[in-house]
N, C-alpha and C positions, 0 to 999 in steps of 0.2 A: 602366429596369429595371421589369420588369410584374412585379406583387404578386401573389403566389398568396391564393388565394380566403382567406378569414378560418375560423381552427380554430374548432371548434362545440365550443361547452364540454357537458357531460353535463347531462340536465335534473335541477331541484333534488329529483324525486321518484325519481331513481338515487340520491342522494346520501343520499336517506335509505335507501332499497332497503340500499345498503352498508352503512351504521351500524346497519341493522338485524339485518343478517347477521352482523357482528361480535358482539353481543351475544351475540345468537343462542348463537354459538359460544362464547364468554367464559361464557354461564350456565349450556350445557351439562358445560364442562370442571369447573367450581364442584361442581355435583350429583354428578357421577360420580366426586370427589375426596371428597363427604365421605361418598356411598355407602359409598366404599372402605375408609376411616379407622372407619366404621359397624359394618363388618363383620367386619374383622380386631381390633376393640377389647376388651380383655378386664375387665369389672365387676369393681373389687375392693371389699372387703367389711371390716371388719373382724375375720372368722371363715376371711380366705383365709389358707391357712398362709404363714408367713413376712412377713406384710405389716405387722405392730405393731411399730415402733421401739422403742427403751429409752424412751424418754421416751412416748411412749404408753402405752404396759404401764406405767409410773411413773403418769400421770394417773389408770390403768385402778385399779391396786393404790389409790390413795388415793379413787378415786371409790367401790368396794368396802368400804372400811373406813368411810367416811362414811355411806354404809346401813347399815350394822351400828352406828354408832354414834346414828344417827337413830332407827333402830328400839328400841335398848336405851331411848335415852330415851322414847319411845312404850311403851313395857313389852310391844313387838313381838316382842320373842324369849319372852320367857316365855310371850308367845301362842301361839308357834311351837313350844317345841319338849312344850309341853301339847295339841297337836293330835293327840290321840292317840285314836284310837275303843276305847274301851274293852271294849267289846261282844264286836267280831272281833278283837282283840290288834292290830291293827293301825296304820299311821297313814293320817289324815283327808285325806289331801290326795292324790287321785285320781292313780291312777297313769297315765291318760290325759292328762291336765294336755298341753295344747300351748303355746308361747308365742303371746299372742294371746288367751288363752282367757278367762274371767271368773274371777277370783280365783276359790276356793272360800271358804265361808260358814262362819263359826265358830256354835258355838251360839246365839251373840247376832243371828243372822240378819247380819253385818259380815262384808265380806271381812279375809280375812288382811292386817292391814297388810302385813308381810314380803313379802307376794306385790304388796301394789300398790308397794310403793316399790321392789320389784326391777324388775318389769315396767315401771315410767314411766322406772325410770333404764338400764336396758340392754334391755328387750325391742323398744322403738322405735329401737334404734340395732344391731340385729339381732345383739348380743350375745349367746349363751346361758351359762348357768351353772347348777349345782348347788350343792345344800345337804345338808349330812351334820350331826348331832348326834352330836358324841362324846362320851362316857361314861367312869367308869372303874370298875372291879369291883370286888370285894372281894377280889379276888384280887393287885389293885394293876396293873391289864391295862387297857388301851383298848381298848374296841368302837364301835362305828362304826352307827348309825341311818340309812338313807336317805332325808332327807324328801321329797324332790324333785328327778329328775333327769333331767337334759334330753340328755344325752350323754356321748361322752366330752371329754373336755376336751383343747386343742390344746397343743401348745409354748410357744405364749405366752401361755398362763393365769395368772390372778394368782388368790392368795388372801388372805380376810384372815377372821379370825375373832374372836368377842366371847364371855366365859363369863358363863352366869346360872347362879344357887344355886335349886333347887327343892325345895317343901318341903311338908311333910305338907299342911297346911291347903290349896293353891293347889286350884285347882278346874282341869281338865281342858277346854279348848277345844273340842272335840268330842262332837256326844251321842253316848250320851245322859249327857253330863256326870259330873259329882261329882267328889269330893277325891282328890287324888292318892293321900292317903295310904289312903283306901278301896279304891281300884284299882289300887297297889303291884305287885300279885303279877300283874299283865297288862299293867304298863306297861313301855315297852322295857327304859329304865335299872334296875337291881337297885338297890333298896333298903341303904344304906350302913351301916344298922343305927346312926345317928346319930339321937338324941332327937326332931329334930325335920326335921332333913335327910334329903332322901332322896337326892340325887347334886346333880352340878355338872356342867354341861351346856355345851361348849362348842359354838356357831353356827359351823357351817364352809361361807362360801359361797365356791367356785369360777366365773373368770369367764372366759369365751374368747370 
């Protein structure tokens, strides 16, 4: 029986040739799968509507009231809700204000604590929120001050609020300063016609 000639095996530089084309192909499919995944992906935030669970909005409501209680003891609300420019009737705390922005400056050349302990605990976590000082009349009525506000607030907003007592003697946060009780008849809250009290000022921060 005569042997046919001997099979020539592929040289070992085919062999790589191959494996290198499979690759090849294996890397390309990679790229163009997470192209894909890249494109169609949609950044959620926690300010996109519907995306806060109960228990987040739970964390959110108790991390909210933990500012407000941080700041009372700081004697941050009473900073805040005396940020009042006496001069223009108005309050001190720039209606430009972006999140992001430099606190603004009390008279003591200090940022608003209130403003840095909001901004460290939800403006790097692209929360926004509002703050209202509410008041009450003599009429026995609530009104509503707006010290700061950033939008409207979502579905899943939490709030949590802290009251301070303000009173004749407190000196006004904003120049060109001076005593509340000096500057009564231009400052938001009406005067309660108490000895030495002038209203009771509840801190209402809203957070989304």
């Amino acid at each position: 029986m005569v042997a046919g000639p001997p099979k020539r095996r592929p040289p070992p530089d085919a062999d790589r040739g191959q494996a290198y084309t499979l690759e090849g192909v294996i890397s390309a499919v990679v790229i163009l799968t997470a192209l894909l995944l890249a494109t169609t992906a949609v950044v959620i935030t926690p300010t996109t509507a519907g995306t806060i669970d109960r228990d987040t909005m739970a964390q959110l409501g108790t991390q909210t009231d933990d500012v407000l209680a941080t700041a009372h003891e700081r004697d941050a609300l009473r900073e805040a809700a005396l940020y009042w420019d006496s001069q223009d009737g108005q309050s001190g705390w720039p209606t430009a204000y972006q999140p992001g922005d430099d606190c603004p400056d009390t008279i003591a050349d200090e940022p608003l604590t209130l403003c840095l302990l909001l901004e460290e605990t939800f403006t790097s976590r692209f929360y926004r929120y509002n703050v209202y000082l509410d008041y009450q009349t003599q009429g026995k009525t609530t009104e509503t001050e707006p010290l700061f506000v950033q939008g409207t607030p979502g579905r899943n907003a939490v709030t949590a609020t802290r009251s301070i007592a303000l009173h004749d003697g407190m000196e006004l946060t904003h120049s060109p300063g001076g005593t509340l009780g000096g500057n009564v008849s231009k400052f938001y809250a009406e005067d309660l016609d108490d000895p030495t009290l002038v209203n009771v000022v509840e801190v209402r921060v809203i957070v989304w």
